[in-house]
C-alpha positions as CSV (number, residue, x, y, z in Angstrom):
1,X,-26.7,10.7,-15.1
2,X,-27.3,13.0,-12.6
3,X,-27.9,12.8,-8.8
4,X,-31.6,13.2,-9.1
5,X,-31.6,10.9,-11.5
6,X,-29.8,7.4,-9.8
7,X,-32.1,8.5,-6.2
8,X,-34.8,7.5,-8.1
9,X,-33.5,5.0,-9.7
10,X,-32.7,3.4,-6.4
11,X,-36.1,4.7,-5.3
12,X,-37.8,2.2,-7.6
13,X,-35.2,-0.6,-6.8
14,X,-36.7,-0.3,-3.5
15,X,-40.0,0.1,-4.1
16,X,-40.1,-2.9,-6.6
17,X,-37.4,-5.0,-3.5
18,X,-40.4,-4.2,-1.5
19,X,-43.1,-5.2,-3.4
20,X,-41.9,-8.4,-4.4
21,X,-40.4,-9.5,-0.4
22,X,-44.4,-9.3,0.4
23,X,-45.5,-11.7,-2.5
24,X,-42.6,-14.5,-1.9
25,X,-40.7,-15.7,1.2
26,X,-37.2,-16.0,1.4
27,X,-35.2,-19.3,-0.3
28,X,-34.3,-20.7,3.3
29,X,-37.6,-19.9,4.5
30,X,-39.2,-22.1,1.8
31,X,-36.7,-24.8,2.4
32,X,-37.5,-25.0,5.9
33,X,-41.4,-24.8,5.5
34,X,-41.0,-27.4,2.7
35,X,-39.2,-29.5,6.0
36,X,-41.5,-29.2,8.4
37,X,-44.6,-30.5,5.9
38,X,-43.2,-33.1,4.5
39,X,-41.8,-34.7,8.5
40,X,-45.5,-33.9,9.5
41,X,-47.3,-36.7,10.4
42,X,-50.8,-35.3,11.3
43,X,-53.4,-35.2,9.4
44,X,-55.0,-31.9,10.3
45,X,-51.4,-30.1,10.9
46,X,-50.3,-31.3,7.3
47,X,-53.5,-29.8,5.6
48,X,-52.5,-26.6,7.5
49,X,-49.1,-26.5,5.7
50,X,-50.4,-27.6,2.2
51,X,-53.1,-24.6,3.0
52,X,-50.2,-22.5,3.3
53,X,-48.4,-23.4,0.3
54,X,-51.5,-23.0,-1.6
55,X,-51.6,-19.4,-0.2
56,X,-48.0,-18.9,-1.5
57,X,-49.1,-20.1,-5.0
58,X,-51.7,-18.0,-5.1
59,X,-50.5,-14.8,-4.0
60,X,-47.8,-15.1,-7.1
61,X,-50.5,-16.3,-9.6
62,X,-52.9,-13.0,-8.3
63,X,-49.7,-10.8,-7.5
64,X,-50.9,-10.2,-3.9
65,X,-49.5,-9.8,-0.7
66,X,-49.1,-13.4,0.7
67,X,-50.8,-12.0,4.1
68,X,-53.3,-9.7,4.9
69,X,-51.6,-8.0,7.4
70,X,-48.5,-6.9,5.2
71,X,-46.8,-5.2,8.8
72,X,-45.0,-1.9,9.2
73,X,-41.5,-1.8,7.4
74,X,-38.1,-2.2,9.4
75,X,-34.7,-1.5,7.7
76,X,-31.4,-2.3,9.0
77,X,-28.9,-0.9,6.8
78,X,-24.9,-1.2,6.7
79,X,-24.0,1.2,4.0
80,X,-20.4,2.3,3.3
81,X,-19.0,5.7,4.8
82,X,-18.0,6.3,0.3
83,X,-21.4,5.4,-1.1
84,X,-22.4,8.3,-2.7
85,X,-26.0,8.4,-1.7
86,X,-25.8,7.7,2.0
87,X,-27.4,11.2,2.8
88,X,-30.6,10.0,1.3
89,X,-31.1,6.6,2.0
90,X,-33.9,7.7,4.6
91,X,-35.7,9.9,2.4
92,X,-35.5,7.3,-0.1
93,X,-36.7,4.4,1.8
94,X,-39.5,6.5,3.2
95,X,-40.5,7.0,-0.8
96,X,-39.9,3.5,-1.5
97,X,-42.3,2.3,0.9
98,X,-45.1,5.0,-0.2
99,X,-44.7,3.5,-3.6
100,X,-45.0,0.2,-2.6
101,X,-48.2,0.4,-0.5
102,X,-49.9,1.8,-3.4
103,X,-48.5,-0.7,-6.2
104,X,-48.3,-3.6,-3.7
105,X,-50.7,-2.5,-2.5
106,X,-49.7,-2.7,1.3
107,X,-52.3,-2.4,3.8
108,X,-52.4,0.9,6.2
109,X,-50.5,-0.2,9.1
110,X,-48.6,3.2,10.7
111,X,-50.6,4.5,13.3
112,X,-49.3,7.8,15.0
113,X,-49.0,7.3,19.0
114,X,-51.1,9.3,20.8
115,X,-53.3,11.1,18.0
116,X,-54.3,7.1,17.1
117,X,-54.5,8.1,13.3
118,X,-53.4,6.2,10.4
119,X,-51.1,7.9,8.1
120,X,-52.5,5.9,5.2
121,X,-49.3,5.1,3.5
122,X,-47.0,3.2,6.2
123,X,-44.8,6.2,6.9
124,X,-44.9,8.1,10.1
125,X,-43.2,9.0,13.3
126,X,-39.7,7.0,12.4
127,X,-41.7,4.8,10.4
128,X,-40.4,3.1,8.5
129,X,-38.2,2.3,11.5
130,X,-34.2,1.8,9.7
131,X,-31.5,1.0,11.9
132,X,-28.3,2.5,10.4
133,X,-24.4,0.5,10.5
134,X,-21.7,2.5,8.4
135,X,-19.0,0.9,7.3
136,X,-15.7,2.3,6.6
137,X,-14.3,2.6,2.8
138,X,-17.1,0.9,1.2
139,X,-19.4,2.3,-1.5
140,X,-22.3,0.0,-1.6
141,X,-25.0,-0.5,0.9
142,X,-26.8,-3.5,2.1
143,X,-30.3,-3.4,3.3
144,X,-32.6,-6.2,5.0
145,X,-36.3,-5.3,5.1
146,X,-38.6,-7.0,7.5
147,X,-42.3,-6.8,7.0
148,X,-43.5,-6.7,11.3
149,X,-47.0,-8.0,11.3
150,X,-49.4,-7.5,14.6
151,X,-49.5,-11.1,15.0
152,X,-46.1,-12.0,15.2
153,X,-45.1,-8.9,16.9
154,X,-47.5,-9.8,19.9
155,X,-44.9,-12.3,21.9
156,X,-42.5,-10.0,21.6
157,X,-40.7,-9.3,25.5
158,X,-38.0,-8.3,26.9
159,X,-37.2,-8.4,31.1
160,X,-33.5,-7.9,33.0
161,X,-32.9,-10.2,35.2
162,X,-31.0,-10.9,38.4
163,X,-27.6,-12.5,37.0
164,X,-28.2,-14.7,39.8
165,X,-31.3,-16.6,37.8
166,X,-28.8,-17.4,34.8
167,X,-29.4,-18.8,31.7
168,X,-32.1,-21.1,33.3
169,X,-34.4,-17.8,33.8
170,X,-33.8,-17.3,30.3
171,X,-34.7,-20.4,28.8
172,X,-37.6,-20.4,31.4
173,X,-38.6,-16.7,30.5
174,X,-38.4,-18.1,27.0
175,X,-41.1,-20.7,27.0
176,X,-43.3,-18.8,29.5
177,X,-43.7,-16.5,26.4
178,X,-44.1,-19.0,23.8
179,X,-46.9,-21.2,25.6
180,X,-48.8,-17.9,26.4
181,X,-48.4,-16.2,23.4
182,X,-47.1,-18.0,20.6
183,X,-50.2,-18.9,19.2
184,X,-50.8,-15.4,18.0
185,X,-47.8,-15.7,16.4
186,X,-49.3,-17.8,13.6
187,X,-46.7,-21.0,14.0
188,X,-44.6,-22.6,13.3
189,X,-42.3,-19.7,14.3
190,X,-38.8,-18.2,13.9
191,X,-37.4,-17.3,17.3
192,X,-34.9,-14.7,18.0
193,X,-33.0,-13.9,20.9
194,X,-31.3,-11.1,22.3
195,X,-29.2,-11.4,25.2
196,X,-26.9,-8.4,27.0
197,X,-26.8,-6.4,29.8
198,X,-29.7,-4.1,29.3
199,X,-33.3,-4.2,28.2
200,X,-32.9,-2.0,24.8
201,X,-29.4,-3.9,23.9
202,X,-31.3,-7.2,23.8
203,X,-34.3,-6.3,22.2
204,X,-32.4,-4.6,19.3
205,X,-30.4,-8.1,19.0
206,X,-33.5,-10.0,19.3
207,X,-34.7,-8.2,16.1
208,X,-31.5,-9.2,14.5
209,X,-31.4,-12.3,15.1
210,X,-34.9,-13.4,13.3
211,X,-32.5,-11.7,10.1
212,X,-30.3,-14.4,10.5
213,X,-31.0,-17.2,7.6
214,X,-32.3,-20.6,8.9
215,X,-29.9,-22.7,9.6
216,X,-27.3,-20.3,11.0
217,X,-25.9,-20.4,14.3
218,X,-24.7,-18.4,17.1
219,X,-20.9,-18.3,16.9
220,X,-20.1,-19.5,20.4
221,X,-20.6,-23.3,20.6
222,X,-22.5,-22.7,23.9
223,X,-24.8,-20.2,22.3
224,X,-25.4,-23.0,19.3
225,X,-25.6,-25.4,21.8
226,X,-28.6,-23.3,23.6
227,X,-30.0,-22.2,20.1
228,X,-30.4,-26.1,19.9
229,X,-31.8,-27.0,22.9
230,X,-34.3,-24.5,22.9
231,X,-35.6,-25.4,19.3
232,X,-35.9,-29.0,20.2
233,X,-37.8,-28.0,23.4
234,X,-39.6,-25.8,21.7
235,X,-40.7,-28.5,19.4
236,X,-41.7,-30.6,21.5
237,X,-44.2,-28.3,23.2
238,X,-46.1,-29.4,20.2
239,X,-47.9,-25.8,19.2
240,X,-47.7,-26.9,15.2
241,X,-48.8,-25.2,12.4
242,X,-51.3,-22.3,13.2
243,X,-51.2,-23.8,17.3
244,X,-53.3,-26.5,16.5
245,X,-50.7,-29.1,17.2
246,X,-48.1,-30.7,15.3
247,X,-44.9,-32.0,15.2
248,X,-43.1,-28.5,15.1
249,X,-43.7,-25.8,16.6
250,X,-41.0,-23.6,15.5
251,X,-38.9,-23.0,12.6
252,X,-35.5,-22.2,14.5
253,X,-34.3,-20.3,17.1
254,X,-31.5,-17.7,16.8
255,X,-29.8,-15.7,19.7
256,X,-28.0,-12.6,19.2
257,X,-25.7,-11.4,22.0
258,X,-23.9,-8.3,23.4
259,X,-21.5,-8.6,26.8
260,X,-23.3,-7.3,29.5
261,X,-22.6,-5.6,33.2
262,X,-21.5,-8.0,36.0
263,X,-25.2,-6.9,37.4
264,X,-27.4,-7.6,35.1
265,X,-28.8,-10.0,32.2
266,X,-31.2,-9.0,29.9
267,X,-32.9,-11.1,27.1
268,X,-35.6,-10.0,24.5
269,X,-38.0,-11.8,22.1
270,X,-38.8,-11.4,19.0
271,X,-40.6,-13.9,16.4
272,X,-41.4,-14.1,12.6
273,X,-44.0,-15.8,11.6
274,X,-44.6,-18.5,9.0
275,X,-45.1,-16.1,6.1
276,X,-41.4,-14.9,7.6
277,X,-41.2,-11.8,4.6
278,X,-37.5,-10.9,4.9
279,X,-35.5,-9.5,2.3
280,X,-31.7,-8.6,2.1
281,X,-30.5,-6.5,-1.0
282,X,-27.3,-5.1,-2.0
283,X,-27.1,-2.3,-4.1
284,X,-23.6,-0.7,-5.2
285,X,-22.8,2.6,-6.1
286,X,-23.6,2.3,-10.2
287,X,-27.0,1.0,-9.2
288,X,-26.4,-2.1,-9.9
289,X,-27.9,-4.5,-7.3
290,X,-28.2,-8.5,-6.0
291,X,-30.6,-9.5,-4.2
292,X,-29.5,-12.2,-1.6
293,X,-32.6,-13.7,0.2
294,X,-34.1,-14.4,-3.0
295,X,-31.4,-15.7,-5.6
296,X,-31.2,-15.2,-9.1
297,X,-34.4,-12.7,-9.0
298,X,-34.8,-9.5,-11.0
299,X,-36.6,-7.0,-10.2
């Protein structure tokens, strides 16, 4: 097989990976959603979540998009410094998501800046938007897509503060967001965090960290500990399902971190949405692949 040949091969993979991370959610995301619905105890929020499952059933029977807005595609990549296609992964992820809006189909999200026209097939100025890790020695590449919809980009800050405030201003800066935004979010929510020493560090972590499966935690017990806290705060803020109150308001809260200058803290937010559409594939170097967010599928 030739080198033309195994691009488009992983092409397709992509295309197809893409295609089907808009029609189904995640396993942990379904576990967790399953969670919250089932420890609901109002009426109205509990027909809000067995609306939503009935949306998820559907958009497999029709093979749609479970949302409307299908959001513009972000790729963080950690591909081995030996795999033998690293030089095109842009050009082939670029491809991938021109497929995919077609076959999805995908709606028209990429909007150049300034000429305020849409490209018509969610590529663009650095879009899709892939953030790149090489690893030494290895010859397979990992990639988590992350489907950014307008709603649930819309609480999405970031602010330095004085180090002075400390991790009070934080969780405060935190909840000041949620309460005035997070109902555009469409709840109940995935909250990341980014926390470091400048504005760009911690919105780059904050991204990352709504990548993280549910249920993970922040390797420092102090950072679990806050991760904790802040869910169960967060909670009982009592937003629910689609902000029209509920028992839950969230569906974690992650925090990513980064050490930062003596002078400064930083945190960013970023949130997922209930239709959370994140997907995390491996792919080796003889095209074989795995697809981890979604296990035992075949694309």
């Amino acid at each position: 097989m030739d080198n033309k040949q195994s691009i488009s091969i992983i092409t397709g993979i992509m295309a197809k990976f893409i295609n089907y991370t808009g029609k189904h959610l995640p396993d942990d995301v379904l576990v967790k959603l399953k969670e919250l619905r089932d420890s609901e105890d109002q009426k109205l929020a509990r027909l809000v979540y067995e609306t939503m499952f009935d949306n998820l059933e559907k958009a497999i029977q029709l093979d749609r998009p479970i949302c409307q807005d299908t959001g513009v595609l972000n790729f963080f990549i950690r591909v081995g410094s030996n795999f033998p296609y690293l030089a095109q992964l842009g050009d082939i992820l670029k491809e991938a998501v021109k497929i995919a809006t077609i076959e999805s189909p995908l709606r028209h999200n990429a909007v150049q800046i300034f000429d305020e026209v849409n490209t018509g097939d969610n590529t663009g100025e650095r879009t899709p938007f892939i953030h790149w890790d090489i690893v030494d020695d290895n010859d397979y590449v990992e990639i988590e897509s992350y489907m950014a919809g307008g709603g649930c980009s819309l609480p999405g800050r970031a602010i330095t503060l004085m180090p002075s405030q400390g991790y009070e201003a934080i969780v405060e800066y935190v909840f000041d967001t949620m309460v005035d935004w997070g109902i555009n979010a469409c709840p109940p929510l995935l909250i990341g965090i980014g926390i470091a020493g400048s504005v760009e560090n911690a919105a780059l972590l904050s991204k990352k960290a709504i990548l993280r499966p549910i249920g993970t935690h922040h390797p420092n017990p102090k950072g679990a500990k806050m991760e904790e806290m802040l869910e169960k705060g967060l909670n009982e803020v009592g937003i629910g399902p689609q902000g029209i109150s509920g028992n839950s308001s969230v569906m974690g809260v992650h925090i990513e971190s980064a050490a930062r200058h003596p002078s400064t803290i930083s945190v960013a937010i970023n949130v997922g949405c209930w239709a959370h559409r994140r997907g995390f594939i491996r792919i080796k170097s003889d095209l074989s692949y795995e697809i981890l967010s979604h296990k035992g599928v075949t694309l």
